[in-house]
C-alpha positions in Angstrom: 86.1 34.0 -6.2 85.6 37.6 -4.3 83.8 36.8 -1.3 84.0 40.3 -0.9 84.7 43.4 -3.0 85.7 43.0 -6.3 90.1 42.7 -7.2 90.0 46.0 -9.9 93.6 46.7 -11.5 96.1 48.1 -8.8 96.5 51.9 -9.1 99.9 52.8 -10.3 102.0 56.1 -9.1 103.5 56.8 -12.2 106.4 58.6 -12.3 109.4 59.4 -9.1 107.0 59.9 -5.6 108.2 60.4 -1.9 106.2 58.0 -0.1 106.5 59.4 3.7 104.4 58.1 7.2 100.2 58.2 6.7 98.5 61.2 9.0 97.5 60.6 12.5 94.2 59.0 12.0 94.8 57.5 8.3 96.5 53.8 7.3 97.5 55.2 4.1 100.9 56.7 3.7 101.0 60.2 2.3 102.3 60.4 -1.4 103.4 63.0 -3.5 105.2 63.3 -7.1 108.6 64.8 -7.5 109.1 67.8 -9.7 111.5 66.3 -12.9 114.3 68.3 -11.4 113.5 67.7 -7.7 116.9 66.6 -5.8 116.4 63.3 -3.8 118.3 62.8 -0.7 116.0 59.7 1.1 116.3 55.8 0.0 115.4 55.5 -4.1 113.4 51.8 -4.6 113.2 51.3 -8.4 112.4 47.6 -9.9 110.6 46.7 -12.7 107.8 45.3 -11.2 107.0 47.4 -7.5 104.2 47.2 -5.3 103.5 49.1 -2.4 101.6 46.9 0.8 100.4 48.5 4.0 101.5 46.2 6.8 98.5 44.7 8.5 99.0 43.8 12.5 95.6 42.4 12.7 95.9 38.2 12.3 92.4 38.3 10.3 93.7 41.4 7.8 97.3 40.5 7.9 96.4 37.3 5.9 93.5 38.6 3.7 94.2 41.8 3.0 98.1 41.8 3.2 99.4 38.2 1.9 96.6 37.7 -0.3 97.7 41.0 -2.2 101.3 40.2 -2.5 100.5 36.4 -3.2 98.1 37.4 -6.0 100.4 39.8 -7.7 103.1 37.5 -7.2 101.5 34.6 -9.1 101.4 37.0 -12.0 105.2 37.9 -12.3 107.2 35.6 -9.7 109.7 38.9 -10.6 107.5 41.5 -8.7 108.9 43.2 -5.8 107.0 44.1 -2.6 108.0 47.2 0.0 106.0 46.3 3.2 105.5 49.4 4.9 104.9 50.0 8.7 102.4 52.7 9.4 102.9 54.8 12.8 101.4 52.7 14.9 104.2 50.3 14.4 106.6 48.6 17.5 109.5 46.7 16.4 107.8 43.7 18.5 105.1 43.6 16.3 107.6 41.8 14.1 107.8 38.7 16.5 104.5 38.3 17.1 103.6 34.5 16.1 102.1 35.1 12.7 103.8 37.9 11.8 106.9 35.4 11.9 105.2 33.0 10.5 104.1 35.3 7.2 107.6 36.7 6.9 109.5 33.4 6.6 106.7 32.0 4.2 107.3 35.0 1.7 111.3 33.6 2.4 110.2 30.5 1.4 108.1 30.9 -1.9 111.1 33.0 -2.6 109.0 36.2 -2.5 111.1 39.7 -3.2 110.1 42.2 -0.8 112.1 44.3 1.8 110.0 46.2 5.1 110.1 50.3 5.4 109.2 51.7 8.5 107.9 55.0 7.5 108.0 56.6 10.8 112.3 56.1 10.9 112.8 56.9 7.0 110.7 58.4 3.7 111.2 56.4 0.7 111.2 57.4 -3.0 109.8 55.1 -5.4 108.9 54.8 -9.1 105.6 54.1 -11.3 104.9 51.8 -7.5 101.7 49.9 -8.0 99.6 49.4 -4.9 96.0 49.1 -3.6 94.8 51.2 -0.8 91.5 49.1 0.0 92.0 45.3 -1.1 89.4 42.8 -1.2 88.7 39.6 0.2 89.6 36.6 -1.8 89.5 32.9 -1.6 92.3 31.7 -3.2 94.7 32.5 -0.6 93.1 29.7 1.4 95.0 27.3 -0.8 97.9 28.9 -1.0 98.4 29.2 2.6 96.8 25.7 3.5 99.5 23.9 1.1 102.2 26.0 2.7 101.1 24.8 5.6 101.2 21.3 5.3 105.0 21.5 4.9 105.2 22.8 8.6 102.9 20.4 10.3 101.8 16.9 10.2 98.3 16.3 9.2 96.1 14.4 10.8 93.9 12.0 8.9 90.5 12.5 10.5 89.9 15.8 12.7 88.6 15.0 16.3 88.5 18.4 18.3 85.4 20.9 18.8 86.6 23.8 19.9 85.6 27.5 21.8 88.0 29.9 20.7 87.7 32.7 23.5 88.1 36.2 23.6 89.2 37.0 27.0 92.7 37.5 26.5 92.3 39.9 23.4 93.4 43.3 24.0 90.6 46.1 24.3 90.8 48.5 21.2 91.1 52.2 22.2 87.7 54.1 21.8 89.2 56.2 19.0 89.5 53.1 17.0 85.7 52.1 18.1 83.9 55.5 17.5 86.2 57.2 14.9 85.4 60.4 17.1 81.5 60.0 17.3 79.7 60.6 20.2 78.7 57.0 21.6 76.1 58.0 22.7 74.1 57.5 19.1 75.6 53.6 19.0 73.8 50.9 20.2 77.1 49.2 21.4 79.2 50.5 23.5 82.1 48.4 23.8 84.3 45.9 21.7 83.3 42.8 23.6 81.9 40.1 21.6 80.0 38.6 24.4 79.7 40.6 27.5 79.8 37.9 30.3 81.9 35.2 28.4 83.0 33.6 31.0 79.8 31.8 31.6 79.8 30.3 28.2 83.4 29.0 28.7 82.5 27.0 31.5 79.2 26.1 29.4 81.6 24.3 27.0 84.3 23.1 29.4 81.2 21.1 30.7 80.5 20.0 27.4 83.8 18.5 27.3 84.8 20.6 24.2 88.4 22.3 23.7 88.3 26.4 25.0 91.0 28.0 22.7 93.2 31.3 23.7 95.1 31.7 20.6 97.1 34.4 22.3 98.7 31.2 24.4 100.0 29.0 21.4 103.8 29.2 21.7 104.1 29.7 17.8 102.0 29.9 15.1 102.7 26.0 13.5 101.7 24.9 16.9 98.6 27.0 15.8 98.1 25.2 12.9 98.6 22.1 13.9 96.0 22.6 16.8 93.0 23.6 14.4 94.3 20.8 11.4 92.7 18.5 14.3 89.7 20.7 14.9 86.3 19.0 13.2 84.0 21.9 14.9 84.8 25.9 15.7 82.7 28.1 17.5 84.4 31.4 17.5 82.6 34.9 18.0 82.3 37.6 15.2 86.4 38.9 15.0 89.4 37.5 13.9 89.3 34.4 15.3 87.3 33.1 12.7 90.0 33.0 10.5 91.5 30.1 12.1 89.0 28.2 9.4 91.7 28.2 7.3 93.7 26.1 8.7 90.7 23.5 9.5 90.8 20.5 6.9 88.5 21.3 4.0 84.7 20.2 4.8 84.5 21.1 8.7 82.0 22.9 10.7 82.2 26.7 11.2 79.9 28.2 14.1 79.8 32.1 14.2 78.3 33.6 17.2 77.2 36.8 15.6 77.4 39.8 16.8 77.6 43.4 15.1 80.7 44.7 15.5 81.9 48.5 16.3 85.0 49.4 14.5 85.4 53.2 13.0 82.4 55.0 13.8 80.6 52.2 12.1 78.2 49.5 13.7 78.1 46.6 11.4 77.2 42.5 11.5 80.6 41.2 8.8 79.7 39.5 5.7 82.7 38.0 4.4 82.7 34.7 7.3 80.4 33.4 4.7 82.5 33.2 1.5 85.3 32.6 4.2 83.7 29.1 5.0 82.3 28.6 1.2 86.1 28.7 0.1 87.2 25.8 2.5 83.7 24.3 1.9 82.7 24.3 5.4 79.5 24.1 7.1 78.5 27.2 8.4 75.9 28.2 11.1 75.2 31.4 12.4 73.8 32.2 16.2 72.5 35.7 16.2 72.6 37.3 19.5 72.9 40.7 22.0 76.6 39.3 23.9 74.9 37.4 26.0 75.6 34.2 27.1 72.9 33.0 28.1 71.2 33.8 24.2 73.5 31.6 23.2 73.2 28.6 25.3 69.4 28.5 24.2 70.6 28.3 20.9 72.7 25.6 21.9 70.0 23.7 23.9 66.6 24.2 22.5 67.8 23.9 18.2 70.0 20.9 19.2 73.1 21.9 17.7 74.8 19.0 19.7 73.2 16.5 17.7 75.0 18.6 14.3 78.3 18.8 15.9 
């Protein structure tokens, strides 16, 4: 199931094509065919079965976008051959951050062939390289990744936690990333906070006894896991964090604090939290509001969510 976009046939670059660093502003690397005499002097990747994946720093994207693709194609031909590619804005720490690791030794583990090219250090030639630029959501990686999972962590046999998952801690994105160039002026939102004065709802919630969550503190990512396998209740903001559902035993409850969200040049509220939740069979709710805590606490109060959780 596609909970969003639709998985079309990879495009294929058919023939011998230098595959060097995308353009300042672009995620895509820049591709071009050799001529049949053409001399090559940089690394030649040939294997019956290539793919070409666009390495994904983001935690939500790295797993959806990124491990989905090479777990999909890989389920087709347990032969096929994956060159990860770091874009420009790539630091060789990225590498170690917890679920980075955690991806890289679970493709070592499934015994996944694949080798990482960082295309700002070296250009790469490849040949008749399958790969898809824009890749859909899709819900079977849940499974995938949650049985992979359970042979890193102990399970626990009835989940007891409800949990905040805060933003605080998250880096702000640069306002080129936000705006794509467009005056601000013509958006509504100005910023990339999710809730504007967040700290009031934390200590909402600390008072309510429930768990608040900085997933930037987990010392590693199966500490991670294991954290949300015990979680019965999440209430995470629009963002990334809301991917932490997939670690969440099957049949939990999911609450989104909704927001629209301001990434290039585009203002928009996310659809795919919903066929995120329907693929774990979760109970979703969703609290509309303007970043503002105190929206949210009515919500809280007055539709007696308390009761539900």
């Amino acid at each position: 199931m596609f909970v969003y976009g639709d998985y079309g046939r990879a495009s294929i670059l058919s023939g011998m094509h230098r595959v060097t660093a995308p353009e300042k502003g672009h995620v895509w690397p820049v591709t071009s065919k050799l001529n049949d005499n053409e001399e090559i002097t940089e690394r030649l990747i040939i294997k019956p079965d290539l793919h070409l994946v666009m390495w994904q720093k983001n935690f939500l994207h790295a797993f959806f976008n990124m491990v989905q693709y090479i777990l999909h194609y890989h389920r087709i031909n347990n032969d096929a051959h994956f060159v990860i590619m770091f874009g420009l804005d790539f630091h060789e720490g990225d590498k170690e951050i917890n679920h980075a690791k955690f991806i890289l030794q679970m493709l070592k583990d499934k015994n996944i062939s694949h080798e990482l090219v960082s295309l700002k250090d070296e250009t790469i030639v490849v040949k008749d390289a399958k790969y898809m630029e824009i890749i859909p959501f899709s819900s079977f990686v849940f499974k995938e990744v949650y049985d992979y999972c359970s042979t890193k962590i102990t399970r626990v046999d009835r989940p007891s936690k409800i949990a905040y998952l805060a933003r605080s801690k998250v880096p702000p994105k640069a306002e080129n990333s936000i705006f794509n160039g467009r005056d601000p002026e013509f958006f509504r939102i100005k910023n990339d906070l999710r809730i504007e004065d967040e700290e009031v709802l934390i200590e909402y919630f600390k008072n309510r006894g429930y768990s608040i969550v900085y997933p930037e503190d987990f010392n590693n990512f199966e500490e991670q896991v294991q954290f949300f396998d015990d979680v019965k209740a999440m209430i995470c903001p629009s963002g990334s964090g809301m991917a932490n559902l997939m670690f969440m035993q099957p049949g939990q409850v999911v609450v989104e604090l909704q927001t629209p969200v301001v990434i290039g040049g585009t203002q928009q509220v996310h659809p795919f939290y919903v066929g995120f939740t329907w693929a774990k069979k979760h109970n979703l709710i969703t609290i509309p509001h303007e970043r503002k805590s105190e929206a949210i606490i009515e919500h809280f109060e007055n539709r007696k969510f308390f009761d539900y959780l």
